[in-house]
C-alpha positions as CSV (number, residue, x, y, z in Angstrom):
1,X,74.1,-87.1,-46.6
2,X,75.7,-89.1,-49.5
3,X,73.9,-88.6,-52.7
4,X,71.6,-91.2,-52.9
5,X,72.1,-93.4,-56.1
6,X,69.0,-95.4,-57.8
7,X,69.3,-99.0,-57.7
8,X,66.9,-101.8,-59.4
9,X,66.3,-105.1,-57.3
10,X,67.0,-107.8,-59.3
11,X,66.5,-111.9,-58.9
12,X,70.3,-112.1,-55.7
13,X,69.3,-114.3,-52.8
14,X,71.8,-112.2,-51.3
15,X,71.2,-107.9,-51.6
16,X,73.6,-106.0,-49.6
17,X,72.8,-102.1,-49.8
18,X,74.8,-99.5,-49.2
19,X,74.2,-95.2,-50.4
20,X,71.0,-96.4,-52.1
21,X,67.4,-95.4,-53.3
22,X,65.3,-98.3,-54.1
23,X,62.1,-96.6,-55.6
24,X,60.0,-99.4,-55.7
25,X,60.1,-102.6,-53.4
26,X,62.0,-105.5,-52.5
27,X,59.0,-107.8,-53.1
28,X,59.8,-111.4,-53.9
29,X,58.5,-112.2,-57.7
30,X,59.6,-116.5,-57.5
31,X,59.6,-119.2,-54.6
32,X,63.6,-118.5,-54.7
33,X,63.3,-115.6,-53.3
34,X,61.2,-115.6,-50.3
35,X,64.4,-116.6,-48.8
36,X,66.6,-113.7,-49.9
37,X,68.4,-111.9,-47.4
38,X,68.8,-108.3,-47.2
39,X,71.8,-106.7,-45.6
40,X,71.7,-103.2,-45.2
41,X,75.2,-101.0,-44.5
42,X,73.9,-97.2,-44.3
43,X,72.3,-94.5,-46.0
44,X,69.3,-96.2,-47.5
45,X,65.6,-95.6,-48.7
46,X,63.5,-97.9,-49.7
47,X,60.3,-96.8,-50.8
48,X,57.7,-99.6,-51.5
49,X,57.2,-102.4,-49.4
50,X,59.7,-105.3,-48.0
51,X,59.5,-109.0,-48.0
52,X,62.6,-111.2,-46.8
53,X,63.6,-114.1,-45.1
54,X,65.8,-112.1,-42.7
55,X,66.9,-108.4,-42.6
56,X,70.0,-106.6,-41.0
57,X,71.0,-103.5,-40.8
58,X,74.3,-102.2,-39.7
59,X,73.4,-98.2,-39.2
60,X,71.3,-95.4,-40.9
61,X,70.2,-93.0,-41.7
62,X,68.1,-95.8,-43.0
63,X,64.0,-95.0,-43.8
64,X,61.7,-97.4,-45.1
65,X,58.2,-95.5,-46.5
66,X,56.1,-98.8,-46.5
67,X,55.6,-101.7,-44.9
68,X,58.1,-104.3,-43.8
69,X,58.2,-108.1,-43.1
70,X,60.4,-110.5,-42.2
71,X,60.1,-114.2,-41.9
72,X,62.4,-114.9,-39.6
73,X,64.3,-112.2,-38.5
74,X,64.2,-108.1,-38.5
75,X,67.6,-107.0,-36.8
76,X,69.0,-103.8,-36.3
77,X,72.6,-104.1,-35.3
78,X,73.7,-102.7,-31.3
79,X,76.3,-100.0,-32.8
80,X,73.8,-98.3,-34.9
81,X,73.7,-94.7,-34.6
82,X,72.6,-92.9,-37.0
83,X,68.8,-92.9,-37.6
84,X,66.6,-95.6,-38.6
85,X,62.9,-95.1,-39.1
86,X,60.5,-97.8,-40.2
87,X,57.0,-95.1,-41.6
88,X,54.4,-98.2,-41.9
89,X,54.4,-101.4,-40.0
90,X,56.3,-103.9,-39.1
91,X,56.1,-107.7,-38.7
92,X,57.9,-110.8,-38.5
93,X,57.3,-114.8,-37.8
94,X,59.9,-114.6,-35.5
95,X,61.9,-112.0,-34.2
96,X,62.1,-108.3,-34.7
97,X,65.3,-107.1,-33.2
98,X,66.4,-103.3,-32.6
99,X,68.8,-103.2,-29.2
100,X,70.8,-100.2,-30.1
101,X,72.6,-98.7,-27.3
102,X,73.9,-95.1,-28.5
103,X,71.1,-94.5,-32.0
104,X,67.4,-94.6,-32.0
105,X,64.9,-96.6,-33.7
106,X,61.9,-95.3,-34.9
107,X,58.8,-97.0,-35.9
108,X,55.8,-95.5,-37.3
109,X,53.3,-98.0,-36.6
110,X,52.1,-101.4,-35.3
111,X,54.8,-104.4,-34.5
112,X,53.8,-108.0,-34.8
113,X,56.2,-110.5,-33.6
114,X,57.1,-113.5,-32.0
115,X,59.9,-112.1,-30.0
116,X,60.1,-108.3,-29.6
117,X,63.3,-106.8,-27.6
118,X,63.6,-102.8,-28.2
119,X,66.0,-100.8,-26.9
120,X,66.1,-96.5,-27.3
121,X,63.2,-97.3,-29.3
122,X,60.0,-95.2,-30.5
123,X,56.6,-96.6,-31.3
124,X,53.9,-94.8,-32.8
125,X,51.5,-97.7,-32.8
126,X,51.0,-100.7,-30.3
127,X,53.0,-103.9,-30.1
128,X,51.8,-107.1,-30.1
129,X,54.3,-110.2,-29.5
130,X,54.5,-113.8,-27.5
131,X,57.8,-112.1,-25.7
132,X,58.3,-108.4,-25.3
133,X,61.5,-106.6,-24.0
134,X,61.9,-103.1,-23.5
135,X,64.3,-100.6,-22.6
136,X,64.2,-96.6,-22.5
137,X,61.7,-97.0,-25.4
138,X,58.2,-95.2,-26.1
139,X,55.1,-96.7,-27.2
140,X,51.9,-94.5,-28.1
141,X,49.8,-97.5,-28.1
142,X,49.4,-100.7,-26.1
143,X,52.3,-103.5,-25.2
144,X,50.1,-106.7,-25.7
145,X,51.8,-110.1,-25.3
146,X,50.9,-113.6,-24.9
147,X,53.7,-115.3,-23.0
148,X,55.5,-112.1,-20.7
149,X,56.5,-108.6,-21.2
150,X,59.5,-107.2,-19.5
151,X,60.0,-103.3,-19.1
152,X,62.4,-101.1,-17.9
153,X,62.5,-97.0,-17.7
154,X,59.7,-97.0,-20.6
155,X,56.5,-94.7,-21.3
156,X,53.6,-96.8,-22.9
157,X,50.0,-96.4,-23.4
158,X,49.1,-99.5,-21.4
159,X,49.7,-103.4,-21.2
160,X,48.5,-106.5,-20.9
161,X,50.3,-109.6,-20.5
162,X,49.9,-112.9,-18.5
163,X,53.3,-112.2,-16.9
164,X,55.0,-108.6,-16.1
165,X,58.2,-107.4,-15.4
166,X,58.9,-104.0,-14.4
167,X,62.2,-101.9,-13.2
168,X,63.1,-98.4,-13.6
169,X,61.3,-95.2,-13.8
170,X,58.2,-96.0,-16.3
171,X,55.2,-94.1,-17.6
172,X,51.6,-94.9,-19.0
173,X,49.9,-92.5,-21.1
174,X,46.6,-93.9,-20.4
175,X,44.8,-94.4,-16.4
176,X,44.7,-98.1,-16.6
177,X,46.7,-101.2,-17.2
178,X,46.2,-105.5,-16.8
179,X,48.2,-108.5,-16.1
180,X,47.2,-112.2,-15.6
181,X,49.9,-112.6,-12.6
182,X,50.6,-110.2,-10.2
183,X,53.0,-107.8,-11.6
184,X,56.5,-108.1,-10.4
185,X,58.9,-105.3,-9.7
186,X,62.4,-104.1,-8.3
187,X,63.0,-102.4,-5.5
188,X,62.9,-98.6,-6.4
189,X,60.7,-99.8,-9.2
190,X,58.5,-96.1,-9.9
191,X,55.1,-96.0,-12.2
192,X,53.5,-92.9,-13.3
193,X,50.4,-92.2,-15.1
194,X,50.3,-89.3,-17.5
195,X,46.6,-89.1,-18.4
196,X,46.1,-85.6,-16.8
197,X,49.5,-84.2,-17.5
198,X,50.0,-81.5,-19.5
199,X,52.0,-82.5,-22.4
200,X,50.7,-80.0,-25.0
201,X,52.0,-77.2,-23.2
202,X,55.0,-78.7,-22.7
203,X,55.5,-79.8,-26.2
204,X,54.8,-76.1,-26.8
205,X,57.5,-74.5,-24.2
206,X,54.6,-73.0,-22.2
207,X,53.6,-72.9,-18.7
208,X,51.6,-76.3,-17.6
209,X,47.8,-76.5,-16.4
210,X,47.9,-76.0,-12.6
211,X,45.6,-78.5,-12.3
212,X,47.4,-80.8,-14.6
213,X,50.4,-83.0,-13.7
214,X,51.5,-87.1,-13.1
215,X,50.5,-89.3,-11.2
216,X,52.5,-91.0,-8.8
217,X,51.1,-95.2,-8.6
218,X,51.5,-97.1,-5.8
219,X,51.6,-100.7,-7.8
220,X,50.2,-102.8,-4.4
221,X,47.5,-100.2,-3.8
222,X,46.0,-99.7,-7.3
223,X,45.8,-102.5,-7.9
224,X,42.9,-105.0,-8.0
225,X,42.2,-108.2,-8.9
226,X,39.1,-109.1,-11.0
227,X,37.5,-112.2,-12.4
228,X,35.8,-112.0,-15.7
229,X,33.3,-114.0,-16.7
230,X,32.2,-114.9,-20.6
231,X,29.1,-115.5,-21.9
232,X,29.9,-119.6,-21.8
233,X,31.3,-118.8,-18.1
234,X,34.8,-119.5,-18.4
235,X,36.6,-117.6,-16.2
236,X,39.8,-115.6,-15.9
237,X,41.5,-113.6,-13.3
238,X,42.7,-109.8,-14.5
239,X,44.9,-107.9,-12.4
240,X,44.3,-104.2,-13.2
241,X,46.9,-101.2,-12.1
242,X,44.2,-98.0,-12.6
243,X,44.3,-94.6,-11.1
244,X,40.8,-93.9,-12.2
245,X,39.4,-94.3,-8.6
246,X,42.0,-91.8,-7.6
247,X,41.3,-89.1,-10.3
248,X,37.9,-88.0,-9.3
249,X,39.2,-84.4,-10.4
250,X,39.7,-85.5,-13.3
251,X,36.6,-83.5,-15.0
252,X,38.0,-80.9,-12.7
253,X,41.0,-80.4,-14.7
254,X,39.7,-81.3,-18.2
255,X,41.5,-83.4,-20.3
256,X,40.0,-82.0,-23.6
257,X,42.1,-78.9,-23.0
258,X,45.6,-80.4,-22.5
259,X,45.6,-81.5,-26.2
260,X,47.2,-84.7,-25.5
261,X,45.3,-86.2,-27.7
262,X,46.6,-84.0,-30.6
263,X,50.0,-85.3,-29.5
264,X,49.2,-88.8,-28.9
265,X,47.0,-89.5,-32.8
266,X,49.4,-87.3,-34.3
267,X,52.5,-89.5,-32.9
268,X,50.2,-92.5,-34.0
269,X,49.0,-91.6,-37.3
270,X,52.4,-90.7,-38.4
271,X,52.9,-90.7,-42.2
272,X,49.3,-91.4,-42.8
273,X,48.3,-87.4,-42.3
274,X,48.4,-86.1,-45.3
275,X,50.3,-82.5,-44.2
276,X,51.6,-81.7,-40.7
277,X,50.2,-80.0,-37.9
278,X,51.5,-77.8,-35.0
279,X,50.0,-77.0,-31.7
280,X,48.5,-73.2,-31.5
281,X,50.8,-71.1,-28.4
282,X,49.3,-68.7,-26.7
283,X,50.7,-66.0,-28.3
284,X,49.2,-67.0,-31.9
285,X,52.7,-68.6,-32.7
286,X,52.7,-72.3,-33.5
287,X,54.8,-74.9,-31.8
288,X,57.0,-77.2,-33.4
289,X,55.3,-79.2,-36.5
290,X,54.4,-82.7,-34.8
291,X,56.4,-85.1,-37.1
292,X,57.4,-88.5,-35.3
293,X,60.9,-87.3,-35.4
294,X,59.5,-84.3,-32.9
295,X,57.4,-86.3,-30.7
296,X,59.6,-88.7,-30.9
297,X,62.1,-86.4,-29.3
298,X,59.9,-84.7,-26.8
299,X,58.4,-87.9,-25.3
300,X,62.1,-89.1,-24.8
301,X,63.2,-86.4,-22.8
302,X,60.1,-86.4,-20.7
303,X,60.5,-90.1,-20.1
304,X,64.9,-89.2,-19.7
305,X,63.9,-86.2,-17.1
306,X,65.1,-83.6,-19.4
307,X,61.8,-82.3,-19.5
308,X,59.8,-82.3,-16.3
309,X,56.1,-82.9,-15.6
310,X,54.8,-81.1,-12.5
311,X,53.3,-83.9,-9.9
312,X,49.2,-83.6,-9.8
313,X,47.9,-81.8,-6.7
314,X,45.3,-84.0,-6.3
315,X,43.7,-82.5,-3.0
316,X,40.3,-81.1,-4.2
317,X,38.2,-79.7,-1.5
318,X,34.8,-80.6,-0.6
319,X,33.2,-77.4,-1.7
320,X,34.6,-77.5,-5.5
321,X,33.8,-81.4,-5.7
322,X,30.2,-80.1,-4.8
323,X,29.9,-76.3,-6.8
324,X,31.2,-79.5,-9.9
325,X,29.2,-82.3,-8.9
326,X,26.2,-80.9,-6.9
């Protein structure tokens, strides 16, 4: 990397960036400049928090430590390809913007949008929007939007939405997720649930659980269609996509040990752990430390194929259901 040169923010409208450290923010200080625009070339840091009217930037490595908004518009150019990782969160009145097609995008926390498209993106937090777009990306939380989210060959924690679009291969960490609408699809359109996978052991390079694995969802047959009632008795219609009525073996194959939730809250938490952790191998070794940038990684090439999650033998015979249950 270019050594990175110290630069002070003064009262521009207009800051381009280019081989920089800013140490402290780009924080607005008169009425002028809440509409400054911030154009970003490569190899910057900015360390304290960010306020503009709109923000662009060309390619990275680019790493923001704090927290970033943008009134109208947070875009990350198509040809960027080098990194660019946003630690804190993100937010704009409008549009947050990061379609890259060859580079990756990672952000450390929550986004809070208007419009939200995402392409070969990573999301340690949840996303909340009007309209969300998605493509090849992972989110570790929840894809919440008002208006419609569209998805295609994604891994999230769950949804909700009143409309829902989904193509591709596509993942959910978590058994359940909701739509207002039925939820349309493609032909070839697959849905897996990782809840009782074992991703610990594959983030570790070990052998999985054998009775650990995905699970295939058939989107017309778990579904169901609920009506919820509040307390003033309004009423509104919930489609939910679960697999929880299929994973009666769940307690059978004991989530607590897969340590996917070390995985998942440290992927969340990101840069507010105050060291790093790493998984224990069975052979008293540790695995690699879990940074965002590893997760990050990891979760990608499960949700690319690279890495492969064995399919969940789900057939559990009578007589273990009742030496567990009985």
């Amino acid at each position: 990397m270019t050594e990175l040169r110290e630069v002070q923010i003064g009262n521009d409208n207009q800051i381009g960036l280019s081989d920089a450290i800013v140490r402290g923010g780009i924080l607005p200080e008169s009425t002028k400049e809440l509409s400054r625009f911030i154009r970003i070339k490569k190899n910057v840091v900015v360390e304290g928090g960010t306020y503009a009217e709109s923000i662009d930037i060309a390619d990275g490595p680019t790493e923001f430590r704090n927290a970033v908004f943008a009134n109208r518009e947070l875009h990350v150019q198509t040809e960027a390809r080098e990194p660019i990782v946003f630690r804190k969160a993100v937010a704009s009145s409008d549009t947050v913007s990061a379609y890259v097609t060859s580079g990756r995008v990672l952000f450390g926390a929550d986004i809070n949008a208007i419009a939200i498209r995402l392409k070969n993106c990573y999301v340690g937090g949840s996303i909340y929007g009007a309209d969300v777009e998605l493509e090849h990306c992972v989110v570790l939380g929840g894809v919440f939007a008002s208006r419609s989210i569209s998805m295609n060959d994604v891994m999230v924690g769950t949804f909700h939405g009143p409309e829902v679009f989904l193509r591709g291969i596509n993942y959910l960490l978590y058994p359940t997720a909701f739509s207002v609408e039925p939820m349309l699809t493609l032909p070839g359109t697959e849905l897996y649930c990782l809840a009782l996978a074992d991703l610990g052991a594959l983030y570790k390079g070990e052998a999985e659980a054998p009775e650990s694995g995905s699970i295939p969802m058939d989107i017309a047959a778990d579904s169901q269609r609920t009506v919820l009632v509040d307390a003033d008795g309004t009423k509104m219609l919930v489609n939910s996509y679960s697999v929880a009525t299929r994973v009666l073996a769940s307690d059978l194959a004991d989530p607590g040990k897969l340590e996917n939730h070390f995985l998942i809250s440290a992927g969340a938490l990101g840069t507010q752990l105050l060291k790093s952790y790493a998984l224990n191998k069975s052979d008293g070794t540790k695995s690699a430390e879990l940074t965002i940038e590893n997760i990050a990684e990891f979760l990608f090439s499960v949700l690319s194929g690279a890495t492969v999650v064995r399919k969940l033998d789900s057939h559990v015979s009578f007589d273990e259901l009742k030496e567990k249950f009985g």
